[in-house]
N, C-alpha and C positions, 0 to 999 in steps of 0.2 A: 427709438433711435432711427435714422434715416440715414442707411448709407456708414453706419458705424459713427454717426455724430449724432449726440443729444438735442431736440428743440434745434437742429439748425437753420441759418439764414442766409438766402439764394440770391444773389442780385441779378436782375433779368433785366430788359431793354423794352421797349413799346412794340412787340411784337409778341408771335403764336410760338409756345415750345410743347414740344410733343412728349411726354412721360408715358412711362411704363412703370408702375407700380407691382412690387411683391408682395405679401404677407409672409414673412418669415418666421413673426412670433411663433411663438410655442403653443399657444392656446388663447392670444388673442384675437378676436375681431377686429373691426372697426365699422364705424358709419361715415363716411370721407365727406366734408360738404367744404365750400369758401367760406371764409368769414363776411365776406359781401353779398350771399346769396347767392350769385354769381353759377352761370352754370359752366360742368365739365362738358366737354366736348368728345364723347366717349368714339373711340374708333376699333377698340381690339378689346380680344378674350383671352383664355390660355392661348388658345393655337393659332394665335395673329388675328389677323382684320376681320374684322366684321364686315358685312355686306355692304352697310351703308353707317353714317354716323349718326347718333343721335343724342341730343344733349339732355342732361341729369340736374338736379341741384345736388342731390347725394345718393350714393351707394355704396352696398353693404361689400365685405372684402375680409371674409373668411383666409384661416392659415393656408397659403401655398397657393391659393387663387390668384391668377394676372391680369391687369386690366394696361389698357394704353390706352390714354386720355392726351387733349390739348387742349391749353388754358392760352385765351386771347388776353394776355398782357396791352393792346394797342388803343383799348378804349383808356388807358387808365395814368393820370397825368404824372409826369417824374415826383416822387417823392411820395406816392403812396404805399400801401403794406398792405397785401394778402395775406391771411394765416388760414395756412389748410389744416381743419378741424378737423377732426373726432365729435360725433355727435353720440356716440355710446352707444352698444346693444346690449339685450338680457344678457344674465351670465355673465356677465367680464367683472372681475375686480377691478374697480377702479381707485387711483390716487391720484394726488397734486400734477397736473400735468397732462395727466394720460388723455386730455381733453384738448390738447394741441401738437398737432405734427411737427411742424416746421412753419416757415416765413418766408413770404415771397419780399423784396424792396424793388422796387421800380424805379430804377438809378441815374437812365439812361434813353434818349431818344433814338430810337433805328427806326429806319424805313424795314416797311412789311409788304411785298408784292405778292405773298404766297396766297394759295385759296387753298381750302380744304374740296377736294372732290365728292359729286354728291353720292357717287359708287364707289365705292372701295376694292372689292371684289365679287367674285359670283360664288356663293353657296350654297350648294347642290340641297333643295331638303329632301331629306328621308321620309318618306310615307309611313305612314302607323301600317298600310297596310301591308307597306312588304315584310313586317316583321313575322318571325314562322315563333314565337315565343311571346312571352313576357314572366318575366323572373321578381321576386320581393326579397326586399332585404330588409331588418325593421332594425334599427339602432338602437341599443338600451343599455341600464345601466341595471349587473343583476350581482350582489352577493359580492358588493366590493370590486367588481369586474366591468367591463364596458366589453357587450355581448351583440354581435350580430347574427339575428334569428335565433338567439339565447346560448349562440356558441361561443368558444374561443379558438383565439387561433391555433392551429393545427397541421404545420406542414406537409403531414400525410393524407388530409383531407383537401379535397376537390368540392366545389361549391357549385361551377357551373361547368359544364363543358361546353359552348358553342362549338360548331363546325367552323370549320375557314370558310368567310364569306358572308357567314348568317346573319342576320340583321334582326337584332332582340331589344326592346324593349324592360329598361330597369326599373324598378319605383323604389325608391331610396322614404323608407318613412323613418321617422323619429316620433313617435308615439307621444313625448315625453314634454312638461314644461320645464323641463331642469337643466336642460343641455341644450347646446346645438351642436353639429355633425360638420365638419367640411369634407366630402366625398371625395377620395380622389380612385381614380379609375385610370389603372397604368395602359398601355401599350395603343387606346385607341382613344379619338376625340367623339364625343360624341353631341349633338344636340340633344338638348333642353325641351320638350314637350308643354311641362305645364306645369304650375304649384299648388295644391291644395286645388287643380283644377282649374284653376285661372291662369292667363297666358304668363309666362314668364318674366323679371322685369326686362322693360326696353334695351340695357346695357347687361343682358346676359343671352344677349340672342343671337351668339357665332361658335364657333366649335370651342368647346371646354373640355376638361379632363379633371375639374376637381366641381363639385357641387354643394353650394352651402345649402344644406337640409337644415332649415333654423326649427325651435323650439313649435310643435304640433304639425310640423310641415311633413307633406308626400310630394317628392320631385319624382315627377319620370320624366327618363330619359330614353333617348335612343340612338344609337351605333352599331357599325359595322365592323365584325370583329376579322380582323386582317390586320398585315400583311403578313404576320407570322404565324404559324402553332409555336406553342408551351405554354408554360403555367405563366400567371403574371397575378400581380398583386391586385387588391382593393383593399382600401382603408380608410380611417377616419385619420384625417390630418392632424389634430389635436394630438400631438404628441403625447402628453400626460393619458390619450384616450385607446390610444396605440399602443404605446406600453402596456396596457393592460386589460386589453388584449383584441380592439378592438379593427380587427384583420382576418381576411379571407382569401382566398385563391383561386381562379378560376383558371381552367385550361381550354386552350385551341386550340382543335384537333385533336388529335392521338399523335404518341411519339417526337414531338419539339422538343426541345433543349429545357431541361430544367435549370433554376438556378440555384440549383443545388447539386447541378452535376460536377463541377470545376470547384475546387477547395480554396477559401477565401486566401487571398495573399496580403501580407502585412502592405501596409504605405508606406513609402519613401520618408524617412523622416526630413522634417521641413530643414531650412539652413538655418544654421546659426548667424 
């Protein structure tokens, strides 16, 4: 579903439209390509623009991950059809369908004056060498459980403590060919280092905050942990992977706000 609509179909004009994609599934992936080869025009990450743009045929877009893409509609004459695929990754159940997004129809002639700019913005990198750490977290699957470093979660247990300010290096591994991870890492964004040791793809190299650790994969990362102390969360976005129990904690600083100091309040029920 796209948008709360089944397989839907978008009518667009002979012009550039800018997307921002979510993964909301629950424990889907995806592998995003055109039906015409055709490349994305990749400009953003979770935490906005990326430095510069660079264009894809396809990329991968684990649960809760954000991408913002622009697709040049202006080469392509009235009355053609884009379908943005699913080209499938390990691990997914797949059925009738789950191998097409949605449909573009090109309905309509507009005038396009826009340019995409070749700088987006400036982002600051982080030095491996400022980092005063580097911490391991291994993702697995133990005894019916989905265990990080073979634990569960534990809201009285503290996994890392950074100071306010320190600059640490993660390595997110997944051992495993049975799973993949989507990492997500609350309160700060961090850069992408490296994969299995190789540079990271093209269209993951601006500030993130969730990290797909696919099937034998070691991502490390690196981030500055600020602007707050307390505890804050890390998980596997895999909901089904989450529930059971695969979460941890880490805190910054001493003495921040927990979120377990303040007692949950019920929601407004919605209207009738």
């Amino acid at each position: 579903m796209v948008n709360g609509a089944p397989w839907p179909r978008m009518e667009v004009g002979t012009c550039k439209y800018r997307f921002r994609v979510l993964n909301g599934s629950i424990s889907r992936s995806y592998n995003l390509a055109l039906s015409n080869g055709d490349d994305f025009i990749m400009i953003g990450t979770d935490a906005g623009l990326m430095s510069a743009p660079v264009k894809v045929k396809n990329f991968r877009l684990g649960m809760a991950e954000r991408y913002e893409f622009i697709i040049d509609f202006s080469k392509y004459p009235v009355g053609s059809q884009v379908v943005l695929r699913n080209l499938g990754l390990p691990n997914n159940r797949n059925y009738d369908g789950t191998n097409q997004i949605m449909r573009f129809d090109v309905v309509r002639r507009e005038p396009d004056n826009s340019s995409i700019p070749s700088r987006l913005r400036t982002i600051q990198p982080i030095p491996e060498s400022s980092a005063v750490r580097t911490r391991e977290f291994r993702y697995q699957r133990s005894n019916g459980l989905w265990v990080i470093n073979g634990k569960v979660w534990d809201n009285m247990r503290i996994d890392a403590n950074p100071r306010l300010g320190d600059v640490e290096i993660w390595k997110l591994s997944n051992p495993s060919g049975a799973a993949f991870h989507p990492i997500h890492m609350h309160l700060i964004d961090c850069l992408m280092l490296d994969r299995n040791g190789k540079p990271p793809f093209p269209y993951e190299r601006g500030l993130k905050d969730v990290f797909y650790v696919g099937e034998n994969e070691t991502v490390r990362v690196i981030g500055k942990f600020g602007a707050n102390t307390g505890k804050y969360m890390s998980h596997c976005h895999n909901a089904v992977h989450e529930d059971h129990d695969m979460m941890n904690q880490f805190e910054v600083g001493r003495g921040g706000r927990s979120p377990l100091a303040v007692a949950a309040k019920p929601l407004p029920a919605p209207p009738l």
